[in-house]
C-alpha positions as CSV (number, residue, x, y, z in Angstrom):
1,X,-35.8,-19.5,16.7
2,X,-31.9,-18.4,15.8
3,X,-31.1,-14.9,15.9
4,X,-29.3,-14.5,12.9
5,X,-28.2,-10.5,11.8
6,X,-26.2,-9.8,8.9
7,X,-23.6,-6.9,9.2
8,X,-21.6,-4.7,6.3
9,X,-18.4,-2.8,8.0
10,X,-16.3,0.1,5.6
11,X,-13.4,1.7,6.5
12,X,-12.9,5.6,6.6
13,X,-15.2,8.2,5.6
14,X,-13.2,11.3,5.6
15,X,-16.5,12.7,3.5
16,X,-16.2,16.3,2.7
17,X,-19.2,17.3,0.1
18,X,-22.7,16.3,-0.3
19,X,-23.8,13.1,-2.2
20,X,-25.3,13.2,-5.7
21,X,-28.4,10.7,-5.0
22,X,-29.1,10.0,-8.9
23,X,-25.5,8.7,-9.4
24,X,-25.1,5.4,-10.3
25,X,-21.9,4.5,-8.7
26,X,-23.6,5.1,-5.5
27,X,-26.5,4.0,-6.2
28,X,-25.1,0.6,-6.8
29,X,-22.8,0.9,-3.6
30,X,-25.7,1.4,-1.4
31,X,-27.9,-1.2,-2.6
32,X,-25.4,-3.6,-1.5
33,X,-25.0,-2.0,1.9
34,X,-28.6,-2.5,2.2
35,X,-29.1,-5.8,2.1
36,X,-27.6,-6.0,5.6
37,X,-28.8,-4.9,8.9
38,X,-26.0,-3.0,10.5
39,X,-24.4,-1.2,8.2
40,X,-20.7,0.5,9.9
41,X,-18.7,3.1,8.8
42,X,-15.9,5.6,10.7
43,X,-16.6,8.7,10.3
44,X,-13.0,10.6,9.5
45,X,-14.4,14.4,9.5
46,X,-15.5,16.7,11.4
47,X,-19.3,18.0,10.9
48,X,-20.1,21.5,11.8
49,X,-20.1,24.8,9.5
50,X,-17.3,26.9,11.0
51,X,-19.2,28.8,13.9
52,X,-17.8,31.6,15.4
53,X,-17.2,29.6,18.3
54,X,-15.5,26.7,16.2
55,X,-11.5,27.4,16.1
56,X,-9.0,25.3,14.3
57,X,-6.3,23.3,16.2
58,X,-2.6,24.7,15.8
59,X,-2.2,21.4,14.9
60,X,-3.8,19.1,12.7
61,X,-3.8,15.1,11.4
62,X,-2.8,15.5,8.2
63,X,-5.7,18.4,6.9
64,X,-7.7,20.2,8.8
65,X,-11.1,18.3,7.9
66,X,-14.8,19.6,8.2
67,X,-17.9,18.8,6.4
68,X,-21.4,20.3,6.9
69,X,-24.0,18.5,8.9
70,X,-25.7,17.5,5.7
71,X,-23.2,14.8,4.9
72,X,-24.7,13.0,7.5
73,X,-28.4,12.7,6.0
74,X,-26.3,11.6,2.7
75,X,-24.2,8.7,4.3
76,X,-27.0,7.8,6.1
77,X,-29.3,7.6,3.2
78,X,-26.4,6.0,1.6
79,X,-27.3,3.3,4.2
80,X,-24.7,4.0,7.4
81,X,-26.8,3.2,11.0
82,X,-23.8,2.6,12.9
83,X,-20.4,4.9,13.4
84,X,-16.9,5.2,14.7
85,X,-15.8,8.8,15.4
86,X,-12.2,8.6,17.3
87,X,-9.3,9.5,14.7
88,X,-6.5,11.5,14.5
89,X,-8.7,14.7,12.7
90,X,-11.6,14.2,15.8
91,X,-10.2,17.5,17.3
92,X,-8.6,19.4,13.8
93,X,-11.1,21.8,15.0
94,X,-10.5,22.1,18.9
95,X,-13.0,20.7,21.8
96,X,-15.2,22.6,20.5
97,X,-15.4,21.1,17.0
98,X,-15.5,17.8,18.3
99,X,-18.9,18.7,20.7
100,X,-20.4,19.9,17.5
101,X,-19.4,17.0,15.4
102,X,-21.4,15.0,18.6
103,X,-24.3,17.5,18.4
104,X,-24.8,17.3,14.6
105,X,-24.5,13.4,15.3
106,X,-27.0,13.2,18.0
107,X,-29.1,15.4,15.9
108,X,-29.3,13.5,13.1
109,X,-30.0,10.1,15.0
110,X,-26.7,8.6,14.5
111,X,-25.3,5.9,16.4
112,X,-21.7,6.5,16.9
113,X,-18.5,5.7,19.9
114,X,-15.7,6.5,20.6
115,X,-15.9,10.4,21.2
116,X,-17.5,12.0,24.4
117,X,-17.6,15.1,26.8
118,X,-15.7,12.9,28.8
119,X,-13.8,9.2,29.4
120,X,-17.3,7.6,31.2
121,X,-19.3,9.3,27.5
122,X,-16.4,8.3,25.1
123,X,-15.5,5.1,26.2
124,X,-18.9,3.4,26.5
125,X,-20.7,0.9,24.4
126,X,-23.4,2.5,22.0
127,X,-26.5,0.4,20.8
128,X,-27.9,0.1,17.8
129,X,-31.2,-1.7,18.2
130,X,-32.6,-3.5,15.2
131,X,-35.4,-6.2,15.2
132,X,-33.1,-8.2,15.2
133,X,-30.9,-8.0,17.9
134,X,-29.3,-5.6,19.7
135,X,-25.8,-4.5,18.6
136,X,-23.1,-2.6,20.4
137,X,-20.0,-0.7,18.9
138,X,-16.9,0.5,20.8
139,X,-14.7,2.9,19.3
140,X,-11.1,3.4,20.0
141,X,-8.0,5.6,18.5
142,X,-4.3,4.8,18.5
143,X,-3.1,8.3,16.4
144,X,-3.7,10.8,18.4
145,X,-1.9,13.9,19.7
146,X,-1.2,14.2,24.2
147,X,-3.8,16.9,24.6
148,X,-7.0,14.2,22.5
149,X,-7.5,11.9,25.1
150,X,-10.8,12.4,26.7
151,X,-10.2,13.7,30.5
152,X,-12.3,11.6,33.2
153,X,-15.1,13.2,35.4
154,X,-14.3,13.7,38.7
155,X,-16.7,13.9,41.8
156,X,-15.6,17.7,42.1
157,X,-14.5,18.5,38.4
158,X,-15.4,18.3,35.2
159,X,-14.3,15.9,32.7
160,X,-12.7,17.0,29.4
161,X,-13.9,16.2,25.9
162,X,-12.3,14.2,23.7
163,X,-11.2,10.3,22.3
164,X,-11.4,7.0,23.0
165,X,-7.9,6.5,23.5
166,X,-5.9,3.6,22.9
167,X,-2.0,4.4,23.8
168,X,1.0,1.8,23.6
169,X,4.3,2.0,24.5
170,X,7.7,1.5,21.8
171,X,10.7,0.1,22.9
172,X,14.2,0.1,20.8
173,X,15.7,-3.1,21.5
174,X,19.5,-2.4,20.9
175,X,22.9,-4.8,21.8
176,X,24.4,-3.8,25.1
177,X,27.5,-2.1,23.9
178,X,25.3,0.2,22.2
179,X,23.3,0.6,24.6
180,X,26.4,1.2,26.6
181,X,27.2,4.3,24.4
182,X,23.4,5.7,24.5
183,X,24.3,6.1,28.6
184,X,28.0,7.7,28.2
185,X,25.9,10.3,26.0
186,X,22.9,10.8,28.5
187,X,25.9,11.5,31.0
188,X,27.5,14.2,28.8
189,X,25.0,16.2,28.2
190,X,21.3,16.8,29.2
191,X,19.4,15.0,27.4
192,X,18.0,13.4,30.5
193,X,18.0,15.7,32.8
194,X,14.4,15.4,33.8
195,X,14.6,12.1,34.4
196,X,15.7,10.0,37.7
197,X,14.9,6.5,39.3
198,X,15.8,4.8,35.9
199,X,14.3,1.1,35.5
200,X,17.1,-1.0,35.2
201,X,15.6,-3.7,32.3
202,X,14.5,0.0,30.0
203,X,16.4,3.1,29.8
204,X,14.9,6.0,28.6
205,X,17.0,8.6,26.1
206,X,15.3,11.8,26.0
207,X,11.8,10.5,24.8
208,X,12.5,7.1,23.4
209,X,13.0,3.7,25.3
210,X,15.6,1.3,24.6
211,X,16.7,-2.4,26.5
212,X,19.0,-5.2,25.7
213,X,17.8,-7.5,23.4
214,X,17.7,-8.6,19.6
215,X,17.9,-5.3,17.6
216,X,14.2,-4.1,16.4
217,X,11.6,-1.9,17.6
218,X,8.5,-3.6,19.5
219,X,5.6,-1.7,20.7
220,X,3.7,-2.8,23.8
221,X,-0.3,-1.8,24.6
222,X,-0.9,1.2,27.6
223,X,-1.7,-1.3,30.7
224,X,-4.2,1.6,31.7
225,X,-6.3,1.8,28.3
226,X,-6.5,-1.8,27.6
227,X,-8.1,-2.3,31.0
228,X,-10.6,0.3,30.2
229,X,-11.6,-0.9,27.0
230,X,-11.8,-4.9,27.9
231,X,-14.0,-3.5,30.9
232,X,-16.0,-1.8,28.1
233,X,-16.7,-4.9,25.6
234,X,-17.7,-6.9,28.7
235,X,-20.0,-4.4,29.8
236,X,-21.2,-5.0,25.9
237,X,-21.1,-8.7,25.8
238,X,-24.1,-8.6,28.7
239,X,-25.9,-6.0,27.4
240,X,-26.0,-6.8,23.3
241,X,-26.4,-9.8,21.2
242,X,-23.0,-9.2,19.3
243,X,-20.3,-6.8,19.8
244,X,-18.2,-4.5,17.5
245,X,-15.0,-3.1,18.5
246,X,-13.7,-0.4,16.0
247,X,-9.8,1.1,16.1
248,X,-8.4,3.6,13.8
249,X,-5.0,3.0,13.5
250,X,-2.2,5.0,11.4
251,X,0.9,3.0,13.2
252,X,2.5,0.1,11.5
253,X,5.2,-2.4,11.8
254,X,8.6,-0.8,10.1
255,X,8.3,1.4,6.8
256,X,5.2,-0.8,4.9
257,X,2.0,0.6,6.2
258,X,0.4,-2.6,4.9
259,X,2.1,-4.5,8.1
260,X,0.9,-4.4,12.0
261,X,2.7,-3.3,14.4
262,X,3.3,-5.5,17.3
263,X,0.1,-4.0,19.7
264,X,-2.3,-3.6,16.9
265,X,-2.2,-7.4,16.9
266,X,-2.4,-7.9,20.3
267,X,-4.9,-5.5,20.7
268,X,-6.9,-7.2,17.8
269,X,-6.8,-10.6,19.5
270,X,-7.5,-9.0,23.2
271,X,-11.0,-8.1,21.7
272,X,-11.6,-11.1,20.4
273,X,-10.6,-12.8,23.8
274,X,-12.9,-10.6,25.7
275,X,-16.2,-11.7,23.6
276,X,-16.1,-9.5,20.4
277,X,-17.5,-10.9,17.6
278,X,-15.8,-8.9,14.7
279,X,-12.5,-6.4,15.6
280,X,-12.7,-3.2,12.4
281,X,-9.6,-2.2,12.0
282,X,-9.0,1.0,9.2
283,X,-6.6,4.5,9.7
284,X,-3.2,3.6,7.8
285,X,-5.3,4.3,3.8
286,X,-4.2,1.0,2.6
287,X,-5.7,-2.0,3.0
288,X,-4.3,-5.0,5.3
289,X,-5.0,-8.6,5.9
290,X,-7.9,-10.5,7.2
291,X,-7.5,-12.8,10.3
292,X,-9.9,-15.0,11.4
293,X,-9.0,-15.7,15.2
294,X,-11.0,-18.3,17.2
295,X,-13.6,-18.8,14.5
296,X,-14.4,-14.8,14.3
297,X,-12.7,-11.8,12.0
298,X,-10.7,-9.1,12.6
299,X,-10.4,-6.9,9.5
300,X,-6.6,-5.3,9.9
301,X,-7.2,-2.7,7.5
302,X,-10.7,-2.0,5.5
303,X,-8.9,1.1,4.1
304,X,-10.6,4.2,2.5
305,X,-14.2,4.2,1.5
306,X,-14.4,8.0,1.1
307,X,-10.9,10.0,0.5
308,X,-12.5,13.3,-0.7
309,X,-9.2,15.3,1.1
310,X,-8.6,17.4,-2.2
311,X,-11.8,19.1,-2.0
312,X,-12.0,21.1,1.4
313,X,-12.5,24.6,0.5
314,X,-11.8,26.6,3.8
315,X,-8.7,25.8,6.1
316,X,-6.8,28.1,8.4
317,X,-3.7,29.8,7.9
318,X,-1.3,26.8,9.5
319,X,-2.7,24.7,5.9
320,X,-1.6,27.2,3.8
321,X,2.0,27.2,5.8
322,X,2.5,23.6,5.7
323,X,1.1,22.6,2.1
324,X,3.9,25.5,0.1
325,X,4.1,28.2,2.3
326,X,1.0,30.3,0.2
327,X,0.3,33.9,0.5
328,X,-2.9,34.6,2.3
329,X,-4.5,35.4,-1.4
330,X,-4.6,31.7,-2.6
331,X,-6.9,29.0,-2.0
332,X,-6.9,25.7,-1.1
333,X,-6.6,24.3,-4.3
334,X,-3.1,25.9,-4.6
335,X,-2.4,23.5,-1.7
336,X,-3.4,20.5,-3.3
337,X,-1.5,21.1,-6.7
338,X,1.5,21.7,-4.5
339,X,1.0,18.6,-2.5
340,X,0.6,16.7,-6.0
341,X,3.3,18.5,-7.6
342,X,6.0,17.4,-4.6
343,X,5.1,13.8,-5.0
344,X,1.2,13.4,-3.1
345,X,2.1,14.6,0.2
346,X,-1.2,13.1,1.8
347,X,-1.4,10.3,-0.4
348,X,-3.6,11.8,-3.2
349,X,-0.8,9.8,-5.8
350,X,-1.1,6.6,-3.9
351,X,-3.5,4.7,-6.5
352,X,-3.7,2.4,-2.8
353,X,-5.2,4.8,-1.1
354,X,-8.5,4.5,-3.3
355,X,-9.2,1.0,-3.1
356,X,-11.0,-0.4,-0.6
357,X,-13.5,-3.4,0.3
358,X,-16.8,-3.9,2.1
359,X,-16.8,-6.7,4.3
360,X,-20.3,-8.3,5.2
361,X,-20.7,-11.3,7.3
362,X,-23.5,-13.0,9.4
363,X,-23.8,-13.9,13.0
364,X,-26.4,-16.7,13.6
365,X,-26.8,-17.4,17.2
366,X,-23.5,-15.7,18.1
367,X,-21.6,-17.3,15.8
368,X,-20.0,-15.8,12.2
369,X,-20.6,-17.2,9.1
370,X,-20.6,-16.1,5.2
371,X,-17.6,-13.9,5.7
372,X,-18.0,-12.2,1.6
373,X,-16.0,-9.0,0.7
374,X,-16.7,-6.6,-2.2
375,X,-13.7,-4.6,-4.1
376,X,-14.8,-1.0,-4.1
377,X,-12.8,1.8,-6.4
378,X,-12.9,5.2,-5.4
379,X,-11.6,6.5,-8.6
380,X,-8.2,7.2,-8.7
381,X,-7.7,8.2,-12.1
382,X,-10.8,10.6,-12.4
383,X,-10.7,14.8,-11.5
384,X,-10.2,16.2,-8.7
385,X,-13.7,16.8,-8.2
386,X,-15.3,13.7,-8.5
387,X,-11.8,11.3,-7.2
388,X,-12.4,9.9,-3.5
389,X,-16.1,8.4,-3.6
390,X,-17.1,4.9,-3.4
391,X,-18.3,2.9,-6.5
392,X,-18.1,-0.9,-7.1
393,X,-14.8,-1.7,-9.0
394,X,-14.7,-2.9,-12.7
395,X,-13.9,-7.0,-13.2
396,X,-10.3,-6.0,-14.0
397,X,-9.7,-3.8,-10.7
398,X,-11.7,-5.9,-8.8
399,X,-10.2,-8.9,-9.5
400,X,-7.0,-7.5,-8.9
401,X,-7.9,-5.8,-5.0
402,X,-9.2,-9.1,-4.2
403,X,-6.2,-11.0,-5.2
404,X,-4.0,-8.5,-3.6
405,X,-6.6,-9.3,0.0
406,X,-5.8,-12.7,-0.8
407,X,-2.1,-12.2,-0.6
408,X,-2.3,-10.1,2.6
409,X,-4.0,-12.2,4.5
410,X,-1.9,-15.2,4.0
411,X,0.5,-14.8,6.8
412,X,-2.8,-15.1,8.8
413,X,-3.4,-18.3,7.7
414,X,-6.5,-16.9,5.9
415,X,-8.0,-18.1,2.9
416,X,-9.9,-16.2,0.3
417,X,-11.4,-17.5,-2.7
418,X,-12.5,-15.2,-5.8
419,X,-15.9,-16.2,-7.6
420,X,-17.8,-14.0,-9.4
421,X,-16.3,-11.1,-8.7
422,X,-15.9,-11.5,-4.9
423,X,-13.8,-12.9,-2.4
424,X,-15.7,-15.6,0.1
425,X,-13.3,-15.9,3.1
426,X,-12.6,-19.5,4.4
């Protein structure tokens, strides 16, 4: 008999208010993502309800995101049964946010990666079991700040929590008389004064790298992480019947956030090499190309399926300094007409950032087929209170997002045919 399971993956959820189960929009979104069996989304908030015990970080990725733990009865009723949880907001709210985002998680039944009490917990495969076949998810982050990384457990000490961490290395490739003039500096002043035993191929300048070579900027993946992680999927590959690697990823490939940079690919392919059967790739709000690398998909860029980040209604005083410098009388929807009113500081006038796809594709006996993807609007051009949530897109946008998938994926080699209001890759 052939196993055969059919799969839906979405980008980022960065979900902030409850979901209105009579509207239609929805309704319609989740009656597609129910015709499939394992239905993926990464979750881009974090769930609690400000405890007392719950502090914000001094620092945040972008806004300091929270929802309440009921957002994750609606997105599963919405049809979600599978979940990333590393990104760049996993600790907005401290380690201790982050063990209550896992709490409300566990709580609710949830099975999510990527985010533990400790390397072993975040970096393990989770399985979803179906009737199926068995399916395992791991969930990595490349946009994180030093102090995110999930600390390992020691025989003697306890491990810290934290992400799934992905890092990668960036070195300036510059010619060698400038490269000259980058060491007469470091010798004038102190700029490197911490540093000794330079490699001779790589200098380091304060915190960047440089070498001789073709001017650019190529970035390389942490030795150290990709060995965890390939360890990982083929722990998965003996223990599931198909395997899903998820990686939010902000970093891209010069100015254009709709082009990779140089490990995202590699990383991509890497997963693929080790046995995974589809590599989810989302974090940069745009959407970016589809590859289809020995006969299975890696999905660059999903972009945004929820982008509610106009509608958080409590944030700590560092929001308030960093979206206009507000007085501790306003709220936080003075920040967000000051973040429209200097140009969409976190994207929010980026008509890109609400578009997105669902991707649904079938593995029969361990190999994909029916790759289909769905053009999904989340309402650019509507109020603040109802911009950022998910409904199928009209014929006209639709037809346009699926053209402009077509076009991205073409340096890929990827081809994507539009009938009937979808794109059919192959």
């Amino acid at each position: 008999m052939n196993m055969k399971l059919s799969v839906s993956v979405t980008g980022d959820s960065l979900t902030i208010t409850r979901l209105p189960k009579d509207d239609p929009k929805l309704l319609a979104i989740r009656d597609l993502l129910l015709k499939s069996d394992v239905r993926f989304t990464n979750l881009e908030s974090s769930i609690h309800n400000y405890e007392d015990d719950i502090y914000p970080s001094r620092h945040s990725g972008g806004d300091w995101i929270a929802a309440p733990p009921s957002v994750l009865a609606d997105l599963g009723w919405l049809g979600f049964n599978l979940m990333g949880a590393p990104n760049n907001h996993s600790l907005d709210w401290s380690h201790q946010g982050l063990l209550k985002t896992m709490e409300n998680l566990d709580r609710e039944g949830i099975v999510y990666a990527g985010i533990g009490k400790n390397l072993s917990d975040a970096s393990r495969p989770k399985y979803l079991e179906t009737s199926k076949g068995r399916v395992a998810l791991i969930a990595v982050n490349t946009s994180f700040r030093d102090w995110h990384p999930a600390g390992e457990q020691r025989r003697d000490f306890i491990g810290r929590p934290g992400i799934n961490a992905l890092g990668f290395m960036t070195v300036h490739r510059v010619r060698e008389e400038e490269l000259n003039c980058l060491k007469l500096i470091a010798g004038q002043t102190e700029i490197n004064k911490r540093i000794t035993n330079q490699a001779e191929e790589i200098f380091k300048f304060g915190d960047q790298l440089f070498e001789i070579g073709e001017p650019g900027t190529y970035t390389k993946l942490d030795e150290m992480d990709e060995k965890r992680i390939r360890k990982s999927i083929k722990e998965a590959q003996r223990q599931a019947d198909i395997v899903l690697v998820s990686c939010h990823s902000h970093e891209m490939k010069g100015s254009a956030k709709e082009q990779l940079a140089d490990f995202q690919r590699e990383f991509a392919h890497m997963c693929i090499d080790e046995g995974a059967h589809a590599y989810i790739g989302h974090g940069p709000h745009v959407l970016r190309g589809i590859e289809i690398y020995k006969e299975r998909p890696i999905f660059h860029g999903l972009g945004d399926f929820f982008y509610q980040c106009e509608l958080i209604e409590k944030a700590p005083t560092e929001f308030y300094e960093k979206f206009g410098n507000l007085s501790s009388d306003q709220c936080t929807a003075d920040g967000y007409d000051y973040r429209i009113a200097s140009g969409g500081i976190l994207g929010e006038t980026n008509p890109k950032f609400f578009e997105s796809i669902i991707a649904s594709f079938d593995v029969i006996d361990g190999n994909v087929q029916n790759i289909v993807i769905y053009p999904v609007s989340l309402g650019f051009n509507r109020h603040r209170s109802r911009k950022g949530s998910p409904g199928c897109a009209s014929a006209e946008d639709g037809e346009r997002i699926l053209a402009e998938m077509r076009e991205l994926s073409v340096e890929f080699g990827t081809r994507i045919r539009i009938e009937n209001g979808v794109g059919i890759v192959g």
